[in-house]
N, C-alpha and C positions, 0 to 999 in steps of 0.2 A: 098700235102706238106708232108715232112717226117722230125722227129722230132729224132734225134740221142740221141742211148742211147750208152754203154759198149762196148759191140762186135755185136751190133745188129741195124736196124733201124726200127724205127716205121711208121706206117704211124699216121699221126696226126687225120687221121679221126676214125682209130679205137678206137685210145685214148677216142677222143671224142663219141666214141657210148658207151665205158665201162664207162664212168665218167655220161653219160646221165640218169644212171638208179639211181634212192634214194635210194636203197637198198644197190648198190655197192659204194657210195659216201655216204652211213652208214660205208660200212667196212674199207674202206681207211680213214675215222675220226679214228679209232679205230687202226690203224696202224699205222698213220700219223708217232708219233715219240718214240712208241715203237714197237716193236718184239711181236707177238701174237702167242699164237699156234691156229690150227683151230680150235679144241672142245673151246677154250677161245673165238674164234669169235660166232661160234656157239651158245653157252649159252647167249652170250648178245645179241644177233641178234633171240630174243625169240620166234618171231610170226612166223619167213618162219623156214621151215625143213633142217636137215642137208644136204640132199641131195643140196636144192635149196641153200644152202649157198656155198654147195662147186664146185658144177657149177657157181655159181657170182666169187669165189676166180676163178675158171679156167679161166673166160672172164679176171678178172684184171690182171691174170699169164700172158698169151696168148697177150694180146694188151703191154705189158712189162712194166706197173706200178708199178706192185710190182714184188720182190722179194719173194724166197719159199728157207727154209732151210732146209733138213730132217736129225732129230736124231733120229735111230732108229723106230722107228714106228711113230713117232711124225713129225709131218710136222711145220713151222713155219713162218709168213709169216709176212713182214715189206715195206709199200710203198718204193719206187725206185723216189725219191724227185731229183736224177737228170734227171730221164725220164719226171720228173712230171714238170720240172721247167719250160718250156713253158704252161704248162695248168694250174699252180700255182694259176695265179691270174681268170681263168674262174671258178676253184675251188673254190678258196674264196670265190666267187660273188654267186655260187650256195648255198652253206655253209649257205651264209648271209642270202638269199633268204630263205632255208629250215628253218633256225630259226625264222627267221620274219614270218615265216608263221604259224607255230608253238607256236607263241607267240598270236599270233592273234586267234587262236581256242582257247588257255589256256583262254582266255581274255572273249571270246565269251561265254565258259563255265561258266565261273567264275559268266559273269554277268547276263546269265541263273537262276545258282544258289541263285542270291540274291532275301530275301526276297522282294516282292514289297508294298510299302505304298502308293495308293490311297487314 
């Protein structure tokens, strides 16, 4: 199945392999609904190397999710929300899933952390 973008068409399954990774469905949160430069992604995307961050932006370029602006030396780069708008809601459902889960370590920790009364 191919999922039409601008001047270009996707296939949907690549969509689906770039959206599959939580590191690349950290950058496109981050892009969602504004314009980032790469060193801005980079810095908040703290644990993996810039290298490995800008290979994740190549797979999101390349499968045509987002969008890349360059000023001058500066690269910039903002999800493609009409590319995206078939995988919109498989997005979400990941999104929900990543926080629920996340919510559930926080919890886990938490009640690690409490003192116990025997």
């Amino acid at each position: 199945m191919q999922v039409g973008t601008r001047n270009r068409r996707i296939l949907l399954e690549a969509a689906m392999e770039a959206i599959a990774s939580p590191r690349r469905r950290q950058i496109l949160r981050l892009i969602w609904s504004a314009e980032r430069s790469a060193g801005e992604i980079a810095s908040t995307v703290r644990d993996v190397s810039w290298p490995a961050v800008s290979q994740n932006l190549r797979v999101l370029k390349d499968s045509g999710l987002i969008t890349e602006r360059r000023q001058g030396t500066h690269r910039y780069y903002k999800a493609d929300r009409r590319a995206l708008g078939p995988l919109e809601v498989v997005l979400r459902q990941m999104w929900t899933r990543d926080l629920d889960r996340l919510r559930e370590l926080a919890e886990e920790e938490a009640r690690a952390k409490r003192p116990r009364h025997d």
